[in-house]
Residue frames relative to the residue before (quaternion, step in Angstrom):
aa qw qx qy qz dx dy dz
X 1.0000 0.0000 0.0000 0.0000 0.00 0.00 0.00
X 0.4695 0.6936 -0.3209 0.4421 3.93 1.29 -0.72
X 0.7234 0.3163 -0.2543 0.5585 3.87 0.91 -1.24
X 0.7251 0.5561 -0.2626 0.3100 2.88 0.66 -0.58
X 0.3844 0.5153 -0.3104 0.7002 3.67 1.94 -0.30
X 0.7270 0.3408 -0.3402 0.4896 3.72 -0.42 -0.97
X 0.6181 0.4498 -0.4912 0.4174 3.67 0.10 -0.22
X 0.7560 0.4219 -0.2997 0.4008 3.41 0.24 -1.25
X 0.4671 0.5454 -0.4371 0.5416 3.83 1.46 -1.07
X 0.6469 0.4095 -0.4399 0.4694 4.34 0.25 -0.99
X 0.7943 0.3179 -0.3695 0.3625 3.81 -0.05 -1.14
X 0.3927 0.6638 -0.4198 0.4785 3.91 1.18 -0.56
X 0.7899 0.4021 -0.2615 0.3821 3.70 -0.02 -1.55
X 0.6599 0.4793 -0.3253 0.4786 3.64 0.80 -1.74
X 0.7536 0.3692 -0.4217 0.3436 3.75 0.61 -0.43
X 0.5505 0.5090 -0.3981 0.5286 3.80 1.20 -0.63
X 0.6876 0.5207 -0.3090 0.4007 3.95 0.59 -0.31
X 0.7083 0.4061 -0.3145 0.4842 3.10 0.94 -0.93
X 0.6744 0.4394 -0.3141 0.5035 4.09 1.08 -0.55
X 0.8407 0.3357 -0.1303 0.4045 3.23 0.97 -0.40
X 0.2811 -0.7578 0.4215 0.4112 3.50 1.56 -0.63
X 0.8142 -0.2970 0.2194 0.4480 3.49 -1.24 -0.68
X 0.6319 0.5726 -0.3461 0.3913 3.16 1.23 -0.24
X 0.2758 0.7949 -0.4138 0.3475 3.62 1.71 0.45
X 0.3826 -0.7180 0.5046 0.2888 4.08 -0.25 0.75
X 0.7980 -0.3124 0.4606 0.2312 3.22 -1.64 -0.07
X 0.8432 0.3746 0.0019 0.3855 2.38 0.56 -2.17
X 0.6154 0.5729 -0.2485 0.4809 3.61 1.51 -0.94
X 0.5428 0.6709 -0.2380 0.4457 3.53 1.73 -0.50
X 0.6524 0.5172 -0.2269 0.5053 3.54 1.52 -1.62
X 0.6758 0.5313 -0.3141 0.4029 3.16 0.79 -1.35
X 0.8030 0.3355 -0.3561 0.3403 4.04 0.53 -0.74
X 0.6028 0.3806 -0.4926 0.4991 3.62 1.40 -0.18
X 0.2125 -0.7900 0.5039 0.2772 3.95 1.21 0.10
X 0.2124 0.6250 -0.5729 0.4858 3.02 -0.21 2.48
X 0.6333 -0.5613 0.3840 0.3694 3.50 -0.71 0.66
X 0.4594 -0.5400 0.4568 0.5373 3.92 -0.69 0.11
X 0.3922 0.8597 -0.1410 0.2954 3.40 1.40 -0.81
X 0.6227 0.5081 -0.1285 0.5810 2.98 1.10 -1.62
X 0.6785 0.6218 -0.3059 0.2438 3.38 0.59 -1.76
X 0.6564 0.4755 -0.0691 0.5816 3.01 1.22 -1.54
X 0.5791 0.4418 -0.4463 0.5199 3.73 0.64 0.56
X 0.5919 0.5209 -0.3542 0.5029 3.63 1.09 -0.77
X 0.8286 0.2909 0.2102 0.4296 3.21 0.38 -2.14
X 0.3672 -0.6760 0.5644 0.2995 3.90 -0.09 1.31
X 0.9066 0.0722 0.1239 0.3968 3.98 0.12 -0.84
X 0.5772 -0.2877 0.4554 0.6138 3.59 -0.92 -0.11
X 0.7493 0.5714 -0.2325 0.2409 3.02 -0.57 -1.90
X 0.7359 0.3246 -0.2958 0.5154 4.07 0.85 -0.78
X 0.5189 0.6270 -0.4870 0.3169 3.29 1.35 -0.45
X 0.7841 0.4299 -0.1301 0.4283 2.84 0.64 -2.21
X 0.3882 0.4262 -0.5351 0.6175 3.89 0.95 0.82
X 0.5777 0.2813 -0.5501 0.5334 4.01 -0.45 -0.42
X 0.6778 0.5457 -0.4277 0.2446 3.54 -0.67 -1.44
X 0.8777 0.2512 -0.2430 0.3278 3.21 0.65 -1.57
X 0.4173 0.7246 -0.4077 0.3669 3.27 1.91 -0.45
X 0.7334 0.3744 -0.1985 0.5316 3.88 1.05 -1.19
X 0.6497 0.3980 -0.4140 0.4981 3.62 0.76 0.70
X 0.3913 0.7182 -0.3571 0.4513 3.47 1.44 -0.15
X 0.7873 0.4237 -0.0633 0.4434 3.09 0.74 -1.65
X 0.6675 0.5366 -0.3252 0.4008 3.51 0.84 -0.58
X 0.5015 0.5915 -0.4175 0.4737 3.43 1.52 0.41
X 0.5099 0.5645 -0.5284 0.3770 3.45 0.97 -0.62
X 0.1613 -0.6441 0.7447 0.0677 3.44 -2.27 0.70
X 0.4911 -0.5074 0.6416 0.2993 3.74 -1.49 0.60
X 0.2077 -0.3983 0.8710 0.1990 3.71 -1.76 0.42
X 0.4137 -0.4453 0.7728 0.1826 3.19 -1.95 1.25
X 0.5156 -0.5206 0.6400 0.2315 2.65 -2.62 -0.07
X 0.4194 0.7125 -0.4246 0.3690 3.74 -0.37 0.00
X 0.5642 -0.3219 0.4551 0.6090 3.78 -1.56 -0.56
X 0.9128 -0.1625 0.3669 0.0764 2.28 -2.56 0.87
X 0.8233 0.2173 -0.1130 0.5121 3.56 -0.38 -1.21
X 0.6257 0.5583 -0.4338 0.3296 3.61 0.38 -0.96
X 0.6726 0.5037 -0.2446 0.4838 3.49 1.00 -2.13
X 0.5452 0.6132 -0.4529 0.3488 3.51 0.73 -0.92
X 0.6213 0.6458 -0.1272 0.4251 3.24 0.61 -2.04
X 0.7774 0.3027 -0.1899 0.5177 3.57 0.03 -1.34
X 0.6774 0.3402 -0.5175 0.3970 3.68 0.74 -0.37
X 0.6056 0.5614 -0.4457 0.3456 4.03 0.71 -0.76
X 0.5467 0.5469 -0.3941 0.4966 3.55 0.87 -1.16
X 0.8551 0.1873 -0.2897 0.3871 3.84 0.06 -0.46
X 0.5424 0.6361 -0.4116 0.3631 3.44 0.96 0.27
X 0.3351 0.8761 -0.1716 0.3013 2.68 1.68 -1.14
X 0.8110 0.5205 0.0977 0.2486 2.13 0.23 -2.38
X 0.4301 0.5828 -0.1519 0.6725 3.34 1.68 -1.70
X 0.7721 0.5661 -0.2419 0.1574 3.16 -0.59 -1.13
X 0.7515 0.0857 0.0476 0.6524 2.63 0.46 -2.11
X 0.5369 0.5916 -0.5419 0.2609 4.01 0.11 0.01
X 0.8024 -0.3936 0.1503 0.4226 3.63 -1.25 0.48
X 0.4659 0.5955 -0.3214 0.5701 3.89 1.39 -0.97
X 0.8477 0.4000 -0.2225 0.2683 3.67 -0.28 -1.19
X 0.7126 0.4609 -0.2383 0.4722 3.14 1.93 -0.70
X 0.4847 0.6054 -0.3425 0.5304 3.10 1.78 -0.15
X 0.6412 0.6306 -0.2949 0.3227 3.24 0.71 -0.94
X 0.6397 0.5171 -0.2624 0.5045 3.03 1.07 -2.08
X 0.6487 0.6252 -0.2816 0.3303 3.79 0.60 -1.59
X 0.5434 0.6460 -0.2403 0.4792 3.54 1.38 -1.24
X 0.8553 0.2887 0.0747 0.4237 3.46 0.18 -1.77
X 0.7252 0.4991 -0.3800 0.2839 3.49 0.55 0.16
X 0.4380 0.6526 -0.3215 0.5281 3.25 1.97 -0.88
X 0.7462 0.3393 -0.1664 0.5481 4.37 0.84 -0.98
X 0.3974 0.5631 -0.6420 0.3360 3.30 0.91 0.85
X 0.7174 0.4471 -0.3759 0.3796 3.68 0.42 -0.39
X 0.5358 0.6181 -0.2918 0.4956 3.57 1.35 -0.66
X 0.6900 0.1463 -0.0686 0.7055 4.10 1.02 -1.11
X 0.0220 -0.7290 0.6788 0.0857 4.04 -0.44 0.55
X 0.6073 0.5205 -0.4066 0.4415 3.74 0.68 -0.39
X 0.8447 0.2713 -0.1333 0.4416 3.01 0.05 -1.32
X 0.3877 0.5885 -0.4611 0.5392 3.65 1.40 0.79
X 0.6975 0.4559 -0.1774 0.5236 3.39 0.97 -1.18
X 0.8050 0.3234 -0.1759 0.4653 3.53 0.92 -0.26
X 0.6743 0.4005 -0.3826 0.4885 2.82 1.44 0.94
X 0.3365 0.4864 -0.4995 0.6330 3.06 1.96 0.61
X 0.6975 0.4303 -0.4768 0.3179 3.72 -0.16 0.02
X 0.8649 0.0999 -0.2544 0.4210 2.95 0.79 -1.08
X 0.4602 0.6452 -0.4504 0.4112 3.79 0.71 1.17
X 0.8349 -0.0582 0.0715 0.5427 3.38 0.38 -1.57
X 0.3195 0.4198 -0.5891 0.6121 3.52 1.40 0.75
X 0.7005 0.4869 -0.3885 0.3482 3.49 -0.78 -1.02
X 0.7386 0.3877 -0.3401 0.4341 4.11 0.92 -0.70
X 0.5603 0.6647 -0.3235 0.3737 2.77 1.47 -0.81
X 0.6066 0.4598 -0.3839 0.5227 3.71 0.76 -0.95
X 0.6430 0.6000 -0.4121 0.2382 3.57 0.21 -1.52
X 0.6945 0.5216 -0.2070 0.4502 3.33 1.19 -1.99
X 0.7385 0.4119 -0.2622 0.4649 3.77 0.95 -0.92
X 0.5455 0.4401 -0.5145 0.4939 3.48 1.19 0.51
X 0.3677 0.6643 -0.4052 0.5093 3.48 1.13 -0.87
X 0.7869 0.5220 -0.1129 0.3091 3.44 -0.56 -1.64
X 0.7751 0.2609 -0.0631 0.5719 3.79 1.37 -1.32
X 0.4872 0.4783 -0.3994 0.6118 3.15 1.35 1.06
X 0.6705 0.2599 -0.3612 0.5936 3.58 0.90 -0.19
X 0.4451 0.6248 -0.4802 0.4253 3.77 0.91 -0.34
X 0.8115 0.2548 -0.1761 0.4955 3.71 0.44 -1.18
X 0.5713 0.4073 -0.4781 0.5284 3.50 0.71 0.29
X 0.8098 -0.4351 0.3299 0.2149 3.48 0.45 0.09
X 0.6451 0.7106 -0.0699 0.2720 3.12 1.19 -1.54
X 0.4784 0.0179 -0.1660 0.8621 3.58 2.32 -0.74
X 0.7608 -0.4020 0.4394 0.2578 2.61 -2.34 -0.39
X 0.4406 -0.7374 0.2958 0.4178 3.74 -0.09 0.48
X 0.2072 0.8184 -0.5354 0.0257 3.42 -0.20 0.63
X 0.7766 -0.2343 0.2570 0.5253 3.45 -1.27 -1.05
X 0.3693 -0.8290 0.3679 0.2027 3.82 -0.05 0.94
X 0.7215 0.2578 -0.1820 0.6163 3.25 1.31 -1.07
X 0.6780 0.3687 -0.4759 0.4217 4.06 0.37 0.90
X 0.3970 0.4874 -0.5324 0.5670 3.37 1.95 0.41
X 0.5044 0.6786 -0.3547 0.3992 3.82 0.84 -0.63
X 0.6212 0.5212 -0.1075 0.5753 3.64 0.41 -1.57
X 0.7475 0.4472 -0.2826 0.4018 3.79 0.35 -1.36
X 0.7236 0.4360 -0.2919 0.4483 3.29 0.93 -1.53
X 0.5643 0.2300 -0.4434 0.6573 4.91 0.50 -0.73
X 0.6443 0.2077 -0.6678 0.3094 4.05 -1.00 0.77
X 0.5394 0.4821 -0.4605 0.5144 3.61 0.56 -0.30
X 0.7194 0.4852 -0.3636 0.3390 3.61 0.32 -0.67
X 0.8335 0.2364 -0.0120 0.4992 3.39 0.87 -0.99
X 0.2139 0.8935 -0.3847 0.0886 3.71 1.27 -0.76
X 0.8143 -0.0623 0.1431 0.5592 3.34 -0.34 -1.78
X 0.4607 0.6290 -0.4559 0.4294 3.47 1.48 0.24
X 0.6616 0.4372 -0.3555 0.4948 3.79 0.94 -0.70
X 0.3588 0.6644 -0.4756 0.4512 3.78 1.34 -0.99
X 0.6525 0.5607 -0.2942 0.4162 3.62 -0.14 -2.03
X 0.8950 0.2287 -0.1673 0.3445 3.11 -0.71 -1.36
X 0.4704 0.5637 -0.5007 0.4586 3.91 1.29 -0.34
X 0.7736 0.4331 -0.2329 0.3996 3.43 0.49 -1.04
X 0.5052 -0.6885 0.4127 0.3170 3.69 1.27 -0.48
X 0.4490 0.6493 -0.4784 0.3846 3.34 1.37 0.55
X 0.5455 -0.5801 0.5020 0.3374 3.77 -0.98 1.15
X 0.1844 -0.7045 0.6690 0.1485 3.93 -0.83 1.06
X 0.4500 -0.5746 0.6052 0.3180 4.31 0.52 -0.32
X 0.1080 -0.8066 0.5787 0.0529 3.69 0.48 1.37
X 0.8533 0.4378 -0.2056 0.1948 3.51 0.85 -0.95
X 0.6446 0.4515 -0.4248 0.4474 2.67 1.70 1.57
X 0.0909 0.9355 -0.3299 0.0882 2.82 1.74 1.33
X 0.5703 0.6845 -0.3128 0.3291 3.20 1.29 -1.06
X 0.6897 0.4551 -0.1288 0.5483 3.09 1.07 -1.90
X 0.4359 0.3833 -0.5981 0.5526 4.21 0.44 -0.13
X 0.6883 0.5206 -0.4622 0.2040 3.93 -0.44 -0.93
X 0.5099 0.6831 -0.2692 0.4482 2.34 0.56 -2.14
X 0.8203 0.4769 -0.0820 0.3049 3.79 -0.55 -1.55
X 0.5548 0.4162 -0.2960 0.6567 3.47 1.33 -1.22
X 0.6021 0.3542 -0.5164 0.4952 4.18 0.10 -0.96
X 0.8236 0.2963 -0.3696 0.3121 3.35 -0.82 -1.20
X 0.6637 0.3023 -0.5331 0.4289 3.95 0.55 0.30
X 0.5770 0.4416 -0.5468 0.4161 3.37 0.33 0.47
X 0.5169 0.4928 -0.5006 0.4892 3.81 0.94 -0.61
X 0.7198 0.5440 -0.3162 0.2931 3.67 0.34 -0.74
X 0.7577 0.4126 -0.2234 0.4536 3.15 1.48 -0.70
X 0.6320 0.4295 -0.2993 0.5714 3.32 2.00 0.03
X 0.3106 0.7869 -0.5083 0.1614 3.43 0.90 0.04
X 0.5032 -0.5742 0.4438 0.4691 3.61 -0.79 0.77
């Protein structure tokens, strides 16, 4: 019954955090996984370790696989789902959630850029220096072709939706589609 409280105390918090940020109570937290405040504090020494798990397990849910296959396709299939993560209602909540408490948790800000969007970042710039030496882009810097290719992905599209401006979802495919192939263009051997 213990895992099984802490779960609901985890899905309770990520939802009172994401609508509310850090400024989400204790007490509003017990009530939605309906557990004692009691409980909470059996799971979770403080607010403060809680709302680290929360953001540590929303960190991660940004990560994306690189297929196998040509170039453009994997490219394609990995932006289309990053995208997605990213910019969809979760990702902006997320982002909205966790940046304001970067100054409040600097470690565990910094360690969740490593192991979230540092961690893609390598993946994609290995990704990237494997077609570099096959030929496939131009050789360059592997992990600032990395960096170049998720701001194209998300940039002023996350801008948009922070602010609440309508991006036209139902040409999402084709925005991709467009963001890859200008980056093929700018990496083209």
């Amino acid at each position: 019954m213990p895992a099984i409280h802490r779960e609901r105390v985890l899905r309770a918090a990520t939802s009172s955090f994401l609508a509310r940020g850090y400024g989400s109570s204790v007490d509003d937290i017990a009530r939605r996984a309906r557990v004692a405040k009691q409980t909470v504090y059996q799971h979770f020494a403080s607010k403060d370790a809680l709302f680290k798990e929360v953001a540590a397990e929303l960190a991660k849910q940004i990560t994306v696989d690189l297929g196998k296959g040509e170039l453009r396709q994997s490219l394609l299939a990995f932006a289309l789902t990053y995208r997605k993560r990213a910019l969809g209602p979760q990702g902006i909540a997320t982002f909205r959630t966790l940046v304001p408490e970067v100054p409040r948790f600097p470690a565990l800000a910094r360690a969740m850029y490593a192991g979230g969007a540092g961690a893609l970042v390598v993946r994609l710039a290995a990704y990237l220096a494997r077609a570099m030496a096959a030929g496939e882009l131009r050789r360059d810097d592997p992990e600032l072709a990395a960096e170049i290719f998720l701001g194209m992905l998300v940039g002023h599209d996350r801008l948009k939706r922070l602010f609440g401006v309508h991006c036209g979802d139902k040409d999402e495919a084709r925005r991709t589609a467009r963001i890859v192939d200008c980056f093929l263009r700018a990496y083209a051997p």
